[in-house]
C-alpha positions in Angstrom: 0.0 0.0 0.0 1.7 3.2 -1.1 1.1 6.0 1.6 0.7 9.8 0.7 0.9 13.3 2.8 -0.6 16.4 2.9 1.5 19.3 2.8 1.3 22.5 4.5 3.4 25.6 5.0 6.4 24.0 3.2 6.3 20.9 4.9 5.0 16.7 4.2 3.3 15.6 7.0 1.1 12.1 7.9 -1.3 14.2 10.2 -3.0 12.1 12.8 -6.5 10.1 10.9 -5.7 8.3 7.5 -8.1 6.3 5.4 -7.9 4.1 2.5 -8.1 4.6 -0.9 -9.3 2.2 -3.0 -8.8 1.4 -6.9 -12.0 2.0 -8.9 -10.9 -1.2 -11.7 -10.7 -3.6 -8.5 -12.4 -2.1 -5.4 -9.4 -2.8 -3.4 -7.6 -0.8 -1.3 -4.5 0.4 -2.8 -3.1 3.3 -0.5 -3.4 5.6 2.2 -4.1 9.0 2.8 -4.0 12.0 5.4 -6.9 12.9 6.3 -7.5 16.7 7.0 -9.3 17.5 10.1 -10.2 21.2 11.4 -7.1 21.2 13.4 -5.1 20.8 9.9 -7.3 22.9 8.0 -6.3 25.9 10.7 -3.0 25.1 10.5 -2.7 25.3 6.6 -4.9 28.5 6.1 -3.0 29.7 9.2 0.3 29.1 7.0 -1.7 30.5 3.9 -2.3 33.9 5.5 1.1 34.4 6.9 3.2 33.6 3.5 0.1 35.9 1.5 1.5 39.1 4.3 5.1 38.2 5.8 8.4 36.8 4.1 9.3 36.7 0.6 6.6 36.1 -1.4 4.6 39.3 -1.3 7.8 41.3 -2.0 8.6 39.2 -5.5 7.5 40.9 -8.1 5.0 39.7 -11.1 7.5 38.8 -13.1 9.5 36.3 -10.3 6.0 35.1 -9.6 5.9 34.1 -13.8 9.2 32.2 -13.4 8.3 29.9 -10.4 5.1 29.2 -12.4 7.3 28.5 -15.1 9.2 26.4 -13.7 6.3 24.6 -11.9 4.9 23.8 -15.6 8.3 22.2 -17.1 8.5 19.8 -13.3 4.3 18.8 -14.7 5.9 18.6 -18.5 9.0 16.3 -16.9 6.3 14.2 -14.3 3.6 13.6 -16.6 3.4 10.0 -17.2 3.8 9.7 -13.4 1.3 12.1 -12.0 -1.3 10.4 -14.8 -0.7 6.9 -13.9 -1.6 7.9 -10.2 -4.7 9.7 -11.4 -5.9 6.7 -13.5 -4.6 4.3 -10.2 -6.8 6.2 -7.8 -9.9 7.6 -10.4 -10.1 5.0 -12.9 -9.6 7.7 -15.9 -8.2 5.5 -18.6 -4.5 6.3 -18.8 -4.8 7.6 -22.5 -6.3 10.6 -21.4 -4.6 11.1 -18.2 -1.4 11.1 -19.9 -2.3 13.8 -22.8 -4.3 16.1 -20.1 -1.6 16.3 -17.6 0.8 17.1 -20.4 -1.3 20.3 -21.7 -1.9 21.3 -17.9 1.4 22.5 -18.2 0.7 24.7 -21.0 -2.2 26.2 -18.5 0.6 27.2 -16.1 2.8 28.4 -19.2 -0.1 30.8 -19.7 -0.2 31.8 -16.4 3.4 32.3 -15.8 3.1 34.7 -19.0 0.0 36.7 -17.6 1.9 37.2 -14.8 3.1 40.5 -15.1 0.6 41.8 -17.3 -2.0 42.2 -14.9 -2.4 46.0 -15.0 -4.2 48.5 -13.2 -5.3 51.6 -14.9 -5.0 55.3 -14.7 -8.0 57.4 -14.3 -8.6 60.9 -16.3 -9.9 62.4 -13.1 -12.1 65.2 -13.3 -10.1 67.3 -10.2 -7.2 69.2 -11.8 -5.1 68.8 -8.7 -5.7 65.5 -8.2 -3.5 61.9 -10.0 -5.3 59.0 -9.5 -5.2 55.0 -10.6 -6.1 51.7 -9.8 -4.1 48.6 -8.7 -5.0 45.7 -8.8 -3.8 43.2 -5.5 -4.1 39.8 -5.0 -7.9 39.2 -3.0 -6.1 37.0 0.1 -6.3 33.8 0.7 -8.0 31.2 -1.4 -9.9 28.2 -0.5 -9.9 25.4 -3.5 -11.9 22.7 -3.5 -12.1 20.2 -6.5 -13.8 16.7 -7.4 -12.1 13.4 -8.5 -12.4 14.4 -12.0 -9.6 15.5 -13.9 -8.4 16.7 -10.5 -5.0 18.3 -11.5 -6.3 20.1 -14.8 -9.2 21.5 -12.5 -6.8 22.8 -9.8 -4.4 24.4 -12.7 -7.4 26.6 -14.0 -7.7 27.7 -10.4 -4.2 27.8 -9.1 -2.3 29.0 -12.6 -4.4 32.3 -12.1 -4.6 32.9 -8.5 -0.8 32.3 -8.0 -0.5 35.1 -11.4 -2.3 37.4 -9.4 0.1 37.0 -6.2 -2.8 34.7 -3.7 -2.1 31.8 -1.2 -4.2 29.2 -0.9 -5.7 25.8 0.6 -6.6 23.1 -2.3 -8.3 20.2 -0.9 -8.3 17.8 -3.0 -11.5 14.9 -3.0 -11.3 12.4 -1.1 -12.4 9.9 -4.2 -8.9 9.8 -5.5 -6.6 12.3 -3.5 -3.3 10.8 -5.1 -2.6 13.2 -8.1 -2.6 16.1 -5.9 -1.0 14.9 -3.5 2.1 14.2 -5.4 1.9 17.2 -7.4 2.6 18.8 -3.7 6.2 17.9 -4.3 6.5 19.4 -7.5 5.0 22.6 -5.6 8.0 22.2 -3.6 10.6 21.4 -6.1 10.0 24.6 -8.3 10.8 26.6 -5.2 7.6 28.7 -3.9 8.0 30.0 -0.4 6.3 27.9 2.5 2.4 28.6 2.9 1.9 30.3 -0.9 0.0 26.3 -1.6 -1.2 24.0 0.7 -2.4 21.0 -0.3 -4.8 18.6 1.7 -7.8 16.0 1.7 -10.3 15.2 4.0 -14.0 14.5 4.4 -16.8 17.3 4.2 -18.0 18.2 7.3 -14.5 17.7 8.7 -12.4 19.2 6.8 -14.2 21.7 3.4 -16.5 22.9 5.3 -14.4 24.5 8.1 -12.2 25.2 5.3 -14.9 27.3 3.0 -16.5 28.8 6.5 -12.7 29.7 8.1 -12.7 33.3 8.9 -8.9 34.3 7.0 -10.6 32.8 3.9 -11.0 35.9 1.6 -13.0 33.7 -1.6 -13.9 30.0 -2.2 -13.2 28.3 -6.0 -15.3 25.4 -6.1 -16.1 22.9 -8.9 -18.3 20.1 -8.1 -22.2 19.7 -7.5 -24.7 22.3 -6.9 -25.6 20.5 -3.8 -22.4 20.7 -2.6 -22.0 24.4 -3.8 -25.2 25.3 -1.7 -23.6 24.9 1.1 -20.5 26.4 0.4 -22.7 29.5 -0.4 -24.1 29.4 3.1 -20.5 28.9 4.5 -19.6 31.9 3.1 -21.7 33.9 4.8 -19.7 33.1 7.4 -16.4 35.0 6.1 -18.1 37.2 3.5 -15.8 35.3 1.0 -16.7 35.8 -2.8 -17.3 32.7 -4.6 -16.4 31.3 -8.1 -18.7 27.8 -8.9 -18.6 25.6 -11.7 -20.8 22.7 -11.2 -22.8 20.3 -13.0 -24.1 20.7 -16.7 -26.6 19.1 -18.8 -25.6 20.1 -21.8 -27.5 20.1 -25.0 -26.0 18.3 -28.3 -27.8 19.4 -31.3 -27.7 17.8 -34.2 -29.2 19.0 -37.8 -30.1 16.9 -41.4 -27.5 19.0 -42.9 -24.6 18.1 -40.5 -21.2 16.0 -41.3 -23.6 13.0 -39.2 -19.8 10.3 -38.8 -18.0 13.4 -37.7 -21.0 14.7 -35.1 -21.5 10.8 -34.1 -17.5 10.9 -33.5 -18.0 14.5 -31.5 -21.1 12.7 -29.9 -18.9 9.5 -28.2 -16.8 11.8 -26.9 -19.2 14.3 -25.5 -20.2 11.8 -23.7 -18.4 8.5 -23.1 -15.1 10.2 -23.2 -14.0 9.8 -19.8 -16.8 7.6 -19.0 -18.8 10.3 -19.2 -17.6 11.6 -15.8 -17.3 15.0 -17.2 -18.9 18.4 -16.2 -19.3 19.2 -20.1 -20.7 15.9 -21.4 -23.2 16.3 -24.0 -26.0 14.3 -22.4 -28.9 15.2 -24.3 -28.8 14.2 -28.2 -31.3 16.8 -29.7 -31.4 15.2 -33.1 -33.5 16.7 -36.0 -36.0 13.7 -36.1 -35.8 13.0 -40.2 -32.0 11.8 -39.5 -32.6 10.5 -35.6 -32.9 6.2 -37.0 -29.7 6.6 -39.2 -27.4 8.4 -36.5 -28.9 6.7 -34.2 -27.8 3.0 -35.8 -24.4 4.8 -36.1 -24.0 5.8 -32.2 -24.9 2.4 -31.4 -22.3 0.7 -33.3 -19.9 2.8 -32.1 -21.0 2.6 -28.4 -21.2 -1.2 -28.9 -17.9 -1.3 -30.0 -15.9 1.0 -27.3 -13.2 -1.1 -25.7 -13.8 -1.6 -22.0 -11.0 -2.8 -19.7 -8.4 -1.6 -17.3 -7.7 1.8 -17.4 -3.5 1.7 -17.5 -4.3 -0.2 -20.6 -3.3 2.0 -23.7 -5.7 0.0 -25.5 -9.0 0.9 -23.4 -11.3 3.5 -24.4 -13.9 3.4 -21.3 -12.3 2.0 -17.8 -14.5 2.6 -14.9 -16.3 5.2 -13.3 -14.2 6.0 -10.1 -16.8 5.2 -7.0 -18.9 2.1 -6.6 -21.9 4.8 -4.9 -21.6 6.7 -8.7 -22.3 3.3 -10.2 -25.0 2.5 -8.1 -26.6 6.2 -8.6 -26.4 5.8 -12.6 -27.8 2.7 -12.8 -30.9 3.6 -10.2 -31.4 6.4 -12.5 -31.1 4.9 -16.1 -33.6 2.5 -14.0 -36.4 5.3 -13.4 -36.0 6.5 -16.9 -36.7 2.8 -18.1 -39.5 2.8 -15.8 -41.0 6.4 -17.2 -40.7 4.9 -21.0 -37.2 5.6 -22.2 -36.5 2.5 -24.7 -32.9 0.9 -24.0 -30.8 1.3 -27.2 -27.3 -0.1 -26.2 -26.1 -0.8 -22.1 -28.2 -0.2 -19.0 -26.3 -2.3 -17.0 -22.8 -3.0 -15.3 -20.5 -5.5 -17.3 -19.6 -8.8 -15.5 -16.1 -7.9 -14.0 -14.7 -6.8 -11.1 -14.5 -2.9 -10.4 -16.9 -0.1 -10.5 -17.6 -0.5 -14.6 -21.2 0.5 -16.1 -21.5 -0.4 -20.0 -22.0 2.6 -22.1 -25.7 3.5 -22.4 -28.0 4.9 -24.9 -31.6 5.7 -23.8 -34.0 6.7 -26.7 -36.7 8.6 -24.7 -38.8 10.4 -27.3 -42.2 11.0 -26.1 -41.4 10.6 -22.5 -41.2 12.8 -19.4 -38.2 10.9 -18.6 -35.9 12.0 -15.5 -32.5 11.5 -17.7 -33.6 14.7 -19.7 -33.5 16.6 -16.2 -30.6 14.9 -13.7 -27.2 14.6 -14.3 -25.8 11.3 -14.5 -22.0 12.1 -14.4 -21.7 8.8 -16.5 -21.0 7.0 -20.0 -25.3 7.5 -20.8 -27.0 9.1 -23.1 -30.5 10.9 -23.6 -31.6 11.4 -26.8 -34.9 13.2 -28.2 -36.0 14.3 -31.4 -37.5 17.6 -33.4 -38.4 19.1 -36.0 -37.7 22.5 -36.2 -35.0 25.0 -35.5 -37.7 26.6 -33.0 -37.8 23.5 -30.9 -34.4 22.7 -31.0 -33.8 25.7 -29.3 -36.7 25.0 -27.1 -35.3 21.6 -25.5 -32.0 22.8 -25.6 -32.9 25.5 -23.3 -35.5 23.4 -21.1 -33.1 22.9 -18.1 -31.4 24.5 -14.8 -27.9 23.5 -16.0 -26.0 26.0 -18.9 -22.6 25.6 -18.8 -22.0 23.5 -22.6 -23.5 22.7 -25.5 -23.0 21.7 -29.3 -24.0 22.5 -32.3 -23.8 20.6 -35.8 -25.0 22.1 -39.0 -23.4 22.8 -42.4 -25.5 25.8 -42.2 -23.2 28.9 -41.6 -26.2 31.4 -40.6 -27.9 29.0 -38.5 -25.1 27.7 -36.6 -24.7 31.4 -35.4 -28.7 32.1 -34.9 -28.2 29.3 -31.9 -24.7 30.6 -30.8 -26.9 33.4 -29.7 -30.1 32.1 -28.4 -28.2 28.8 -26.8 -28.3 29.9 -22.8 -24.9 28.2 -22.0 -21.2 29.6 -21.3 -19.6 27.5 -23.6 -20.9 26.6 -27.2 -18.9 24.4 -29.4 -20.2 24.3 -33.4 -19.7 21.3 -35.2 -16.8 20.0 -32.2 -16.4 19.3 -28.8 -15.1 19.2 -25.8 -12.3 21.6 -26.6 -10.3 23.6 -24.2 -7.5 25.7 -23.6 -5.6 28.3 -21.3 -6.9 31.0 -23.6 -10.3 30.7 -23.5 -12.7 31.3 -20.5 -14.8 28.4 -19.8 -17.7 28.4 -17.0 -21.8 28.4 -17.0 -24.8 30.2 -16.0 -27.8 29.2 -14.1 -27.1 26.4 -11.6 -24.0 25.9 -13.8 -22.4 28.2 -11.5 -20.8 31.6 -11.6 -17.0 32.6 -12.4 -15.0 32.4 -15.0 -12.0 29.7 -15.5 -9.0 30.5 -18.0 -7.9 33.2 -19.8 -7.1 36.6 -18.1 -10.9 36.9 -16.7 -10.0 34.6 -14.3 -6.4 36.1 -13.1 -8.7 39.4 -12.6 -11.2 37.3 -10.6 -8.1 36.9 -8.1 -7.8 40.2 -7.9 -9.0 43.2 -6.2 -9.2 46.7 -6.8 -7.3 49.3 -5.3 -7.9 52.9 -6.2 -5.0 55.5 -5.1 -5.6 59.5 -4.6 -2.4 61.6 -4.6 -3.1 65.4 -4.5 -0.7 67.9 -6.3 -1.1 71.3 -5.4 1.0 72.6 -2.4 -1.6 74.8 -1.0 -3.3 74.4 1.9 -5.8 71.9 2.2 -9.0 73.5 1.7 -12.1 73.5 4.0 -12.1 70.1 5.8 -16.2 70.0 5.8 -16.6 70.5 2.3 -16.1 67.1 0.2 -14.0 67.5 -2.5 
């Protein structure tokens, strides 16, 4: 059993409770891990504070902050293969796409590292002659980070590549469904040389450990990604601190699909909208919207393809769809893909777990046309999809629309005009024509509605780290005038 450590204010540590981690592709136990309790937590916001006021790194500048970042990405380039073969050990994310996301986090940090010290304030054309003022922007405090089992290192770089830009400290907790990842990436932390207390990185349990974390009093604002249940009451925490909040949760995102499109290369987008990653993605493209003349023949085509998807173990090269990384996430897709069955969704392909050891669930197509069917409306965070028909552009847009979630959606047409009619009437923060499930440092990526709030990559979110500080200097060498009289 491999054993890992948290790491706060510069330093590894066991802390006092551990509990076991266990492989998603065998159900065994395969290490242990610290387990963060309030005493920890104070300790490494404690830490957090001190490094964000006292010793060196509020006195280096934005460019020294750019080469530790720097350097941090070329230790991620150099670890790669290592950090991803943790993250598929402890998640079950099949190695193929652990191993090519890890290597473009780097490039987020690369960003970052370059944004550094172009985060500018501004100088204002004041409308008092003896008066210069201007803005500065200064890193908001300390940060509280909280991230899910999913892609856990590419979600902490879109949080810590900009807040470390813009000069924060900061607590990541990392889930405690597959803790490894982050954990090691600790040492590379370490190795690239930022001072003790800029990151601290721990895991624990909820009520232990991220809620007195998101609730903790030197906490100035709270990234989260995860659930909206869970985001509800990291909302109410904050209310405790008056900490500002950045959220991106769950989606359930539309994937439209027109007569006119390219149907092998939007059935191509389609498998990996959604059993890409088993599905356990906040941007998979759950609900097929398919214009209803083309729905039989694209529908015959996912089906072969989801029939064909290789299953296996996930530090297999060869696997396309390992398992999904807690046996409760099984057991919550398959209740639901249950109800749906029951409402009068029709089973295409799957519905069921494969006869193997491990935490798999067969990739699943539910045809549920004509039905009030609960998989239109809850997020499964698994390999099925929902599809429904229409028939014009109108109700496309209609169903597309018809949920609580907007943080995706896609859009295939050959039609140029049309394509950017739904651009604009799609209510989500991300719309991808004719491709998916694209990304990069560049471009902001987040949702609206109970998507969340906030803003991930690009230099929005460096300014979200930020605060604003506006400076008066007065000129003139006379007197100053009558103090009861604002000026």
């Amino acid at each position: 059993m491999q054993r890992f450590q948290y790491y706060i204010d510069g330093t590894f540590s066991d802390g006092e409770a551990r509990f076991e981690s266990l492989d998603p592709a065998t159900g065994t136990p395969w290490a242990e891990m610290p387990e963060a309790r309030a005493a920890d937590v104070e300790r490494a916001v404690a830490a957090a504070y001190r490094a964000l006021h006292e010793g060196e790194w509020p006195r280096l500048t934005a460019t020294q902050r750019g080469k530790l970042l720097s350097r941090l990405a070329d230790l991620i380039a150099q670890n790669a293969q290592r950090l991803a073969e943790l993250e598929t050990r402890d998640t079950g994310k099949i190695i193929r796409e652990t191993a090519a996301q890890i290597a473009y986090v780097a490039d987020y940090f690369r960003y970052y590292a370059g944004l550094a010290d172009k985060i500018e304030g501004a100088h204002l054309p004041i409308d008092k002659p003896d008066m210069e003022v201007w803005l500065r922007r200064e890193p908001i405090g300390v940060v509280a980070m909280i991230v899910p089992w999913n892609s856990q290192l590419f979600l902490s770089a879109v949080k810590l590549g900009p807040a470390l830009a813009a000069g924060c400290t900061m607590v990541l907790k990392a889930s405690e469904d597959g803790p490894a990842p982050l954990l090691e990436f600790a040492r590379l932390v370490h190795e690239a040389g930022f001072p003790p207390g800029v990151v601290n990185i721990i895991t624990g349990f909820g009520p232990t450990c991220g809620s007195v974390l998101s609730s903790h009093p030197k906490v100035a604002h709270i990234a989260f990604t995860g659930g909206p249940a869970t985001a509800r009451h990291i909302v109410r925490h904050s209310a405790e601190n008056l900490a500002s909040t950045s959220l991106e949760l769950g989606g359930k995102s539309p994937f439209i699909v027109f007569a006119d499109a390219d149907l092998d290369s939007a059935a191509n987008a389609q498998v990996a909208g959604i059993f890409a990653a088993c599905g356990q993605s906040c941007v998979a493209g759950s609900r097929l919207i398919v214009e209803r003349g083309v729905k039989d023949v694209f529908l015959s085509k996912l089906k072969a393809k989801a029939e064909a998807i290789r299953i296996g173990g996930p530090l297999d090269m060869a696997t396309e769809v390992g398992p999904l990384a807690t046996l409760r996430q099984r057991e919550h897709i398959d209740a639901l893909v249950g109800r749906a069955l029951q409402s009068g969704a029709r089973l295409v392909c799957g519905g069921s777990a494969p006869r193997r050891e491990g935490y798999y669930y067969l990739p699943t197509i539910l045809d549920c046309d004509g039905t009030d069917s609960p998989s239109l409306v809850e997020e499964f965070f698994g390999p099925v999809l929902s599809v429904v028909s229409f028939e014009t552009e109108e109700e496309a847009i209609r169903i597309a629309n018809d949920t609580e979630f907007g943080l995706a959606s896609g859009v295939f047409t050959r039609d140029l005009a049309r394509g950017h009619r739904l651009i604009r009437r799609i209510r989500a923060g991300v719309v991808w024509v004719n491709t998916y499930r694209a990304v990069s440092p560049i471009a902001p990526f987040g949702g609206f509605g109970m998507s969340g709030h906030g803003r991930e990559g690009g230099l929005a979110a460096a300014l979200d780290y930020t605060r604003t500080k506006t400076v008066w200097v007065r000129t003139c060498d006379d007197p100053f005038p009558d103090p009861f009289v604002m000026r």
